[in-house]
MIMIKOL-170093 format. One line per 4 residues: number of its first residue (from 1); their letters; for each residue z, x, y of C-alpha. Coordinates in Angstrom, 3 decimals, always signed. Each point is the difference from the previous one (the first is absolute). Last residue first. Layout:
NUM = a = Z,X,Y; ...;
// end
This chain:
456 = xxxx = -16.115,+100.955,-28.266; +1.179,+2.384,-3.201; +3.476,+0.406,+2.400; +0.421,-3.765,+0.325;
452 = xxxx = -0.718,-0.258,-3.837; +2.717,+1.715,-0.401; +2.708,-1.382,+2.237; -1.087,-3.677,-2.181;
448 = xxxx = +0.252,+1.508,-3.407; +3.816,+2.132,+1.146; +1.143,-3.689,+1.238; -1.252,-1.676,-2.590;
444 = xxxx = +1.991,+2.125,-2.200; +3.208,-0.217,+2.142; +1.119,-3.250,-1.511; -0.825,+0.911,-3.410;
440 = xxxx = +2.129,+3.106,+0.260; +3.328,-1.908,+1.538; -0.228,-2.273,-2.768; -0.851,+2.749,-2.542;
436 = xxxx = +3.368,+1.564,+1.175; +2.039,-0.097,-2.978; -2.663,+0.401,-2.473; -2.109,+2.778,+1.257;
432 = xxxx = +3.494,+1.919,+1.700; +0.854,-0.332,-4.168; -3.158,+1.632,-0.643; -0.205,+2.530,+2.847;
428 = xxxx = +4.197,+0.896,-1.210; -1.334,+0.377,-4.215; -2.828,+2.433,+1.382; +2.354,+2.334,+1.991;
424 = xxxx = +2.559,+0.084,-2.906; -2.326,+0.987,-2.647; -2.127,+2.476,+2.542; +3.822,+1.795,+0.610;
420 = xxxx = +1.067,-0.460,-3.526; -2.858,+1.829,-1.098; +0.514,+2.770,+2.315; +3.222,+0.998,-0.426;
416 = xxxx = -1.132,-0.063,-4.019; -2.976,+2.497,+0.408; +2.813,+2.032,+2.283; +2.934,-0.025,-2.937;
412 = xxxx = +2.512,+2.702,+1.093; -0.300,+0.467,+3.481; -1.170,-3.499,+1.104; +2.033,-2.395,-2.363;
408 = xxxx = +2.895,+1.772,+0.552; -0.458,-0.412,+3.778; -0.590,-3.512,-0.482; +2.821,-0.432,-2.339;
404 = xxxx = +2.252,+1.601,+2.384; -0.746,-1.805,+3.245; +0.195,-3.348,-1.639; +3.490,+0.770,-2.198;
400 = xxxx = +1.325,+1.402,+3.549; -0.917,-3.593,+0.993; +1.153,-1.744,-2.605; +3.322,+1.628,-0.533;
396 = xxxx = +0.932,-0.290,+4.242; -0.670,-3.481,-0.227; +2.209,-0.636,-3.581; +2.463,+2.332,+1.996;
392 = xxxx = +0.254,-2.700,+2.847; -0.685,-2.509,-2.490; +3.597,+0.813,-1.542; +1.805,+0.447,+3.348;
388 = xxxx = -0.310,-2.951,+1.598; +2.005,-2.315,-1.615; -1.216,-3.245,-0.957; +2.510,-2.418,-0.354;
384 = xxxx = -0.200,-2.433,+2.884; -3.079,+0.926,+1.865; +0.505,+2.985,+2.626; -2.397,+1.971,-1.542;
380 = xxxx = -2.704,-1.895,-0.322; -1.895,+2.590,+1.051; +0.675,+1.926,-2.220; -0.994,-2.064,-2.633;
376 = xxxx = -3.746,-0.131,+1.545; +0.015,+4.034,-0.436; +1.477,-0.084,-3.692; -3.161,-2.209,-0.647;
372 = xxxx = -1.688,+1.770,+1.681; +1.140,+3.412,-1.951; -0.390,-2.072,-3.196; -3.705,-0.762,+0.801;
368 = xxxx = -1.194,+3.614,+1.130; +2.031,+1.344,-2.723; -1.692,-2.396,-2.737; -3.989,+0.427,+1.781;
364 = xxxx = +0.417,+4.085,-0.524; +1.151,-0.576,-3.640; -3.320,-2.477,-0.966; -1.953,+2.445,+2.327;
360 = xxxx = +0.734,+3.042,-2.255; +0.023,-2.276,-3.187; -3.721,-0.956,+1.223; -0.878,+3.318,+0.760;
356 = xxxx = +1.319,+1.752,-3.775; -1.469,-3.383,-1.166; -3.731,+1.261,+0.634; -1.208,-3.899,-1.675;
352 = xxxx = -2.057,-0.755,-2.683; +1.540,-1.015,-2.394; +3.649,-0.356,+1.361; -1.840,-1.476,+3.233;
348 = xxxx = -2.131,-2.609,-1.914; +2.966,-1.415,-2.113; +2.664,-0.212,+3.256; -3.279,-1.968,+1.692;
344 = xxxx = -0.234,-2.249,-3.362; +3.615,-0.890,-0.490; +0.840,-0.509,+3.949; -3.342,-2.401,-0.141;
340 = xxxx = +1.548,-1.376,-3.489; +4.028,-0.595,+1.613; -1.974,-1.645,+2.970; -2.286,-2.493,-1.918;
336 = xxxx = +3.319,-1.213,-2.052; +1.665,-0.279,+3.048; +3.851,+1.316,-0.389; +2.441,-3.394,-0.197;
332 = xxxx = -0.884,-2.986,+0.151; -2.983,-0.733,+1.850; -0.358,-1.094,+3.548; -1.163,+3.821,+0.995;
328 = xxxx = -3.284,-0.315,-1.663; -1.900,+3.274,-0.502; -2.182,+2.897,+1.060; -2.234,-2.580,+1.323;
324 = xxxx = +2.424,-0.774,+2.925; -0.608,+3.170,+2.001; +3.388,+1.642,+0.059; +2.041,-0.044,+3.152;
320 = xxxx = -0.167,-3.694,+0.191; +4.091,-0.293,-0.214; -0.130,-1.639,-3.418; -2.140,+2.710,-1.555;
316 = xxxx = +2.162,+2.939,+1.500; +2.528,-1.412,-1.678; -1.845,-0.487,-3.582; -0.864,+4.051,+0.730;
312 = xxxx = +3.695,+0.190,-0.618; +0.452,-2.117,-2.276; -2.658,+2.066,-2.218; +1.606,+2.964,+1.218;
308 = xxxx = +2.778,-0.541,-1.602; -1.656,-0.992,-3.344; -2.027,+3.264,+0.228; +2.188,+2.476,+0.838;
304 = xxxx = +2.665,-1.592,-2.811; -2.340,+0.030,-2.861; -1.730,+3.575,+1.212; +3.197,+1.831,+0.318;
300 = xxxx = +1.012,-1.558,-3.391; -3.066,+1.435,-1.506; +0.379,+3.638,+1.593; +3.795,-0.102,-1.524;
296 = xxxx = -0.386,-1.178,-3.081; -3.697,+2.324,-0.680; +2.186,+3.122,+1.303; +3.303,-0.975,-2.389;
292 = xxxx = -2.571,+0.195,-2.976; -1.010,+3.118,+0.972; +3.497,+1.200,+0.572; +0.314,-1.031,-3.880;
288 = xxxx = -3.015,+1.603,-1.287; +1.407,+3.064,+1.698; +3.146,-0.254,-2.129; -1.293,-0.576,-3.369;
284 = xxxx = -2.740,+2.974,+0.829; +3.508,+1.917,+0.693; +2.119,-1.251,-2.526; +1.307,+3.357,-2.214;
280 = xxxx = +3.583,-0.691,+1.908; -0.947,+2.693,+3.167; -2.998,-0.862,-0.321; +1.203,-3.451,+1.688;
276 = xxxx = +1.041,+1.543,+3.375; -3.325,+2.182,+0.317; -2.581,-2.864,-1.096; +1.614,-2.208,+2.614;
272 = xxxx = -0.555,+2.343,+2.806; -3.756,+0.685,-1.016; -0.395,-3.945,-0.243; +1.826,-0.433,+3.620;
268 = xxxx = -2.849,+2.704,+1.405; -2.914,-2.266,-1.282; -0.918,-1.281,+2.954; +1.123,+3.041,+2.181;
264 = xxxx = -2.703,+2.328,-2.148; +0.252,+3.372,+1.792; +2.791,+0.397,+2.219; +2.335,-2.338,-2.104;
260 = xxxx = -1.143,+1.236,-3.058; +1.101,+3.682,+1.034; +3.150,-1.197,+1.025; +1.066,-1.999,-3.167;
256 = xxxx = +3.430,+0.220,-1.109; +1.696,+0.570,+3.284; -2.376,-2.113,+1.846; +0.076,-2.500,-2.092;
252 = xxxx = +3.639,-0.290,-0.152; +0.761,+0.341,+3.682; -2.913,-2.964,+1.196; +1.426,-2.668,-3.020;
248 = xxxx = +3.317,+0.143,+1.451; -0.967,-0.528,+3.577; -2.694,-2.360,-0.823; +2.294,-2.040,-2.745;
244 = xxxx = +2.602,+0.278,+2.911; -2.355,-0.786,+3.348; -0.915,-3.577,-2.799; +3.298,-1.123,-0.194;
240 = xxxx = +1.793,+1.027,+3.390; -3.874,-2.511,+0.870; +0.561,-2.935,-2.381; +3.468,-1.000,+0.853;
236 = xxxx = -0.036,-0.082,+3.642; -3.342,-2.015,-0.642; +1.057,-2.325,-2.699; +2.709,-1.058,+2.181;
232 = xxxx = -1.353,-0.091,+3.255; -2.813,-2.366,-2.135; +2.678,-2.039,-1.328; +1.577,-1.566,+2.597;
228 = xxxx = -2.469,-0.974,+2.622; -2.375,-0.707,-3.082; +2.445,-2.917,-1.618; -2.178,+0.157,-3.328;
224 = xxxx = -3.121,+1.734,+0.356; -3.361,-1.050,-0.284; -0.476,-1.429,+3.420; +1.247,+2.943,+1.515;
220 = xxxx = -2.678,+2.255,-2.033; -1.646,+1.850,+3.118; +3.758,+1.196,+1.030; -0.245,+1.719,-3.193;
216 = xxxx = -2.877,+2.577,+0.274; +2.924,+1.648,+2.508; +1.063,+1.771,-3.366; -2.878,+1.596,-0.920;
212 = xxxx = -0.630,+2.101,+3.248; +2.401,+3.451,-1.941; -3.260,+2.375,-1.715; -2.312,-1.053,+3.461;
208 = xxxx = +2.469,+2.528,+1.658; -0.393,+2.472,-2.172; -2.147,+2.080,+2.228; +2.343,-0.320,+2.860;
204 = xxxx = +2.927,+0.914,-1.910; -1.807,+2.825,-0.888; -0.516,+1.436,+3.801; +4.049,-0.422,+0.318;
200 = xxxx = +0.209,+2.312,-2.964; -2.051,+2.296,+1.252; +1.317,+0.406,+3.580; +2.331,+3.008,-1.029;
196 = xxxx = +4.280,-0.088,-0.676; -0.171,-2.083,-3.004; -2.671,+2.867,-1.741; +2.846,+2.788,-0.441;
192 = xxxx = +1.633,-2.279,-2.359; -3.025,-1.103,-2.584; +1.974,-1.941,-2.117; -0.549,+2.464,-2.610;
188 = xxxx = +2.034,-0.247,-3.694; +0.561,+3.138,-1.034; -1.705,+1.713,-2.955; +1.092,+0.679,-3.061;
184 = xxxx = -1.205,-3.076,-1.565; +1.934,-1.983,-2.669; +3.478,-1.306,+1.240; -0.741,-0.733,+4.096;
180 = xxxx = -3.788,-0.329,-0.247; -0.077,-2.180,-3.096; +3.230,-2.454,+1.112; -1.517,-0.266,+3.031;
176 = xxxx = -3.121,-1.089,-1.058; +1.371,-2.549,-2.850; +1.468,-1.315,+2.932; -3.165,-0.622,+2.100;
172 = xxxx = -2.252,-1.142,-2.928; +2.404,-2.408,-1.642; +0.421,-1.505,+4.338; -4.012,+0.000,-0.430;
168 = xxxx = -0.260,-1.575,-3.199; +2.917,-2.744,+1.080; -2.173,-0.162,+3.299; -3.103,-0.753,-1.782;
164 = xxxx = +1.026,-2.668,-2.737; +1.924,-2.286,+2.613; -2.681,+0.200,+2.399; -2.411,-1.525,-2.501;
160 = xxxx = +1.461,-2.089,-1.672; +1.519,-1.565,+3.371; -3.299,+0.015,+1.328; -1.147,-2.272,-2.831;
156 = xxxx = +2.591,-2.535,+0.502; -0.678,+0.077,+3.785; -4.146,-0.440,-0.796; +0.509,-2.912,-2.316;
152 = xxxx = +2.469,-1.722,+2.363; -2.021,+0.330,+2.844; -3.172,-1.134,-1.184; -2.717,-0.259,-3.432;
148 = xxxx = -2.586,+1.561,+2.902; +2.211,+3.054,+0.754; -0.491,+1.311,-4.127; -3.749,-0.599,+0.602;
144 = xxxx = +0.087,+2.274,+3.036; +1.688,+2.537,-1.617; -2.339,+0.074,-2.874; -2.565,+0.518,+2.082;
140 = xxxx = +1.351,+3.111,+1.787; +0.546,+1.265,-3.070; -3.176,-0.696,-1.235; -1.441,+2.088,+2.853;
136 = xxxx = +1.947,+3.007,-0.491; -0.853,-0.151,-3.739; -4.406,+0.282,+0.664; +0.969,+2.561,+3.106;
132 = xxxx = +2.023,+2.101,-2.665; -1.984,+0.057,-2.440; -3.071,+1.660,+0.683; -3.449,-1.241,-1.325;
128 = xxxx = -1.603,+2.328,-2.334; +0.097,-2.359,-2.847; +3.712,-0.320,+0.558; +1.890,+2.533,+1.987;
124 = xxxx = +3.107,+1.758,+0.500; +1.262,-0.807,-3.402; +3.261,-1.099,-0.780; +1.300,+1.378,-3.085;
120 = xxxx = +3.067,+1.202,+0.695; +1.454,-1.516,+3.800; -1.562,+1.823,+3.380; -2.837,-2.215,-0.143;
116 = xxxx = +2.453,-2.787,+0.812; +1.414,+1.944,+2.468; -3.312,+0.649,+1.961; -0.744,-3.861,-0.232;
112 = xxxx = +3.651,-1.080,+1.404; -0.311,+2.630,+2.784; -3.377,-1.307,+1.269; +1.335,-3.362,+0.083;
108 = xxxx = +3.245,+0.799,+1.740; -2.256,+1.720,+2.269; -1.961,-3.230,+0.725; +3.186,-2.044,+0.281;
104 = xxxx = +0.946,+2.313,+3.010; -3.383,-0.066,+1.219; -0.203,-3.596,+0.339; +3.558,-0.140,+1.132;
100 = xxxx = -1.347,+1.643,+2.710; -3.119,-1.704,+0.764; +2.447,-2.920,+0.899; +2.801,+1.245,+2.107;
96 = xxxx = -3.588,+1.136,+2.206; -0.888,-3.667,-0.087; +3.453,-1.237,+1.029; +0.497,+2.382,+2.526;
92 = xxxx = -3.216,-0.941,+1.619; +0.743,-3.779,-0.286; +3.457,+0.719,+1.651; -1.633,+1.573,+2.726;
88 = xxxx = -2.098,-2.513,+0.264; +2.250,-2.657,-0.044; +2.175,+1.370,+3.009; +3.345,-2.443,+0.430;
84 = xxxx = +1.989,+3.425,+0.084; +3.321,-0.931,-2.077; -1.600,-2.749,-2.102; -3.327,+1.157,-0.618;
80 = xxxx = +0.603,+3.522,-0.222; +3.319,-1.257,-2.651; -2.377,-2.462,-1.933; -2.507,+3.023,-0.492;
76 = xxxx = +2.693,+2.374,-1.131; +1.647,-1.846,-2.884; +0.848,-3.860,-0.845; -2.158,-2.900,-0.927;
72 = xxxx = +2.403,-3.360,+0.531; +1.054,-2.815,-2.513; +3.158,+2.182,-1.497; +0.182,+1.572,+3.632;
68 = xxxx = +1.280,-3.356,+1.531; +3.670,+1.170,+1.071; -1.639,+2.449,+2.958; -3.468,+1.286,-0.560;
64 = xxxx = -0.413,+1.877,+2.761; +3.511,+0.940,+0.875; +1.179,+0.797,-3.566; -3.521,+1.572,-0.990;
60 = xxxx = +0.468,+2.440,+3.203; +3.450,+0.657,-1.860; -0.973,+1.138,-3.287; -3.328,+1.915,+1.281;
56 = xxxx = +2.267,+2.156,+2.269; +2.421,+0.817,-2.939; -3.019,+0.843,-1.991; -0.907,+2.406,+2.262;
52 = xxxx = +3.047,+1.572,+0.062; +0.038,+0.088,-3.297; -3.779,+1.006,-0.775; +0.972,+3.200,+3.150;
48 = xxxx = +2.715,+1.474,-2.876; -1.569,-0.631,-2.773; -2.740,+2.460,+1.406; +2.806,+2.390,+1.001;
44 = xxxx = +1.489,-0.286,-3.781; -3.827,+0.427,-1.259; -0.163,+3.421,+1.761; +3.030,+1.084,-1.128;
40 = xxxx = -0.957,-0.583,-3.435; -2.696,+2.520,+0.517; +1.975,+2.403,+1.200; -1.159,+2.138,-2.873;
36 = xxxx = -3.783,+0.355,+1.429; -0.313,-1.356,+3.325; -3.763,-0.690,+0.414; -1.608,+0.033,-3.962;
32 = xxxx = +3.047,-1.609,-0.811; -0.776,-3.405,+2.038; -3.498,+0.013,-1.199; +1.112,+0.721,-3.752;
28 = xxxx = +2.966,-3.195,+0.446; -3.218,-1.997,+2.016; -1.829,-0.806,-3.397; +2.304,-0.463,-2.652;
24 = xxxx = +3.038,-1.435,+1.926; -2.266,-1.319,+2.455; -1.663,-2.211,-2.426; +3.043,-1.925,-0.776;
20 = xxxx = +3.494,-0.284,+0.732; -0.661,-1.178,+3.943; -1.678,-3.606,-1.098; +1.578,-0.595,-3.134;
16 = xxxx = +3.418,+0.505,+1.869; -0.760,-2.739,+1.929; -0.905,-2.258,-2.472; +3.003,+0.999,-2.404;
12 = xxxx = +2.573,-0.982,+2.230; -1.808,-2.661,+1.377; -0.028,-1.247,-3.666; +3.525,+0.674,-0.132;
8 = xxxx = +0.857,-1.596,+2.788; -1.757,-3.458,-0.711; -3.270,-1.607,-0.723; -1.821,-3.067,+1.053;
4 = xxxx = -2.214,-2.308,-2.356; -2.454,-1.213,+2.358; -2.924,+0.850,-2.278; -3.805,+1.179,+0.837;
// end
């Protein structure tokens, strides 16, 4: 791995690779499917709770990391560590952070390969072998390839890649307005007599996982030029960004596309698309285009998830909350054992995988985290420049988010509620495994010894 380090613009971009991606395919039909035209209300709450959060992220990392942050590992397991002194706990939250971004990258997998069959003259399978786990799984390797060349390779590519999905996305948006304001006769909804129920608050929930891509950054300190200064940066700018395109994005396609939305949410954007550019004799030209926009976006989600999380899990490395074969902490940069375990796991679970339970769990595990997080800022309340008022509502977002997503999860999608539940229960008597194997060893004699007593 390099040591090249990047700026603001590549922060920029890597942040807003991580929320402009899969969830705008994949959680935008989710979201609709629960609040209907309000939609983009739903993602303005959401943005709402990621910026307090965020704001409680930004100054934990001041006080734990202080003026040394370029040569220290950032981001929620530093700040249990620092501000509660329980390793542990900040082991567990690690692990759980972990599997997340696992699923995340798996469903920006799984929506990469059902785009690309989406495009003229892709097949849906080859010799009787489908597709779309065979391209899912390339993608994922050619991600990790791209993260082996470094830093500077990967920021260059993210800013490709960002760049080319949000100008689509921004086309998209306007070129919706313009359609349902001069060429269809119907009004544009924004789903007015839904703002005053509980729905929209229950979406935000759901989309929560769609806004955790900026606080990938704090893992990447020692990429980043001057990090105390440019992360708040990229982040303030990054999220009004990315709750816009949502916002934006949300309106049109549901105006243009309802009955896609309910039925096929992947492919919801393409219906949308095809509508605005019939209207000039371009609608194959157009959907090929939002397809395109789909593979950016989805790839660049996967590029930055991965190469944050690489640090990230390099973190955990260096503060023995990883078992040491998964890869050697003293080397520059992201482990090149680490970024091909993350590879191989994300590769598996996009194949194989139920990903409607992982990316349940992945979103449950991101409100848990950022309403600790918010939680532990609190606290430090009275530390010079934090005001307490931002992680007081990033507290109260998280765990109305919790409460919400779990009753979601249990009305609407039972087979799901319960997935998550078994997922989440077998990931904490790992991690308890691993983090108290000490304590277990010790009392195994113990139990052999009390046992044989009771044989006598």
């Amino acid at each position: 791995m390099g040591e090249e380090n990047f700026g603001l613009t590549e922060a920029v971009s890597m942040a807003l690779g991580g929320m402009i991606g899969g969830g705008i395919y994949a959680v935008l039909g989710v979201v609709t499917q629960i609040t209907r035209a309000a939609t983009w209300f739903a993602f303005l709450l959401a943005g709402v709770f990621a910026i307090c959060s965020a704001y409680s992220y930004i100054k934990l990392n001041e006080l734990a990391v202080g003026d040394d942050a370029a040569n220290n590992a950032g981001g929620s397991v530093t700040f249990v560590q620092s501000f509660t002194g329980n390793s542990t706990l900040a082991g567990m939250i690690g692990w759980t952070l972990l599997f997340g971004y696992v699923g995340s990258m798996a469903m920006y997998a799984f929506a990469f390969a059902e785009f690309s069959i989406s495009l003229p003259g892709v097949p849906p399978s080859v010799g009787g072998f489908p597709l779309r786990p065979i391209i899912s799984v390339l993608v994922v390797a050619g991600f990790v390839g791209l993260n082996l060349l470094g830093a500077q390779a990967t920021g260059s590519a993210e800013n490709v890649l960002t760049s080319a999905k949000v100008l689509v996305l921004v086309v998209f948006g306007l070129a919706g307005i313009a359609y349902a304001l001069s060429v269809s006769s119907e009004p544009i909804a924004v789903g007015t007599s839904e703002l005053a129920s509980f729905d929209p608050v229950m979406a935000a929930a759901v989309s929560f996982v769609a806004f955790q891509g900026w606080q990938l950054l704090f893992y990447d300190q020692e990429s980043i030029t001057d990090p105390l200064e440019t992360i708040p940066k990229a982040i303030y700018v990054s999220v009004p960004v990315a709750v816009s395109i949502y916002m934006l994005v949300a309106v049109v396609t549901y105006n243009l596309a309802p009955q896609a939305v309910r039925n096929s949410p992947h492919t919801a954007l393409v219906e949308a698309a095809s509508a605005i550019g019939g209207a000039a004799g371009l609608a194959s030209a157009a959907a090929i285009v939002i397809s395109l926009s789909a593979l950016f976006s989805t790839g660049s989600a996967i590029n930055a998830t991965l190469f944050s999380t690489g640090y990230f899990a390099k973190g955990m490395l260096s503060d023995d909350l990883l078992p040491d074969r998964t890869g050697d902490s003293s080397e520059s940069g992201v482990p090149e054992r680490t970024l091909l375990i993350l590879g191989v796991v994300t590769a598996a679970f996009t194949a194989y995988g139920s990903l409607s339970a992982i990316t349940a769990f992945a979103s449950l595990s991101f409100i848990v985290v950022f309403g600790t997080m918010s939680a532990l800022a609190f606290t430090q309340r009275d530390a010079e420049r934090i005001t307490a008022t931002w992680p007081a509502v990033g507290v109260i977002g998280g765990g109305l988010s919790f409460v919400l997503m779990f009753y979601h999860l249990y009305t609407a999608e039972r087979g799901t509620f319960y997935a998550v539940l078994l997922l989440a229960l077998a990931i904490f008597a790992v991690e308890l495994l691993y983090f108290e194997r000490d304590v277990i060893e010790e009392e195994i004699p113990y139990v052999t010894r009390d046992s044989e007593t009771t044989a006598d």
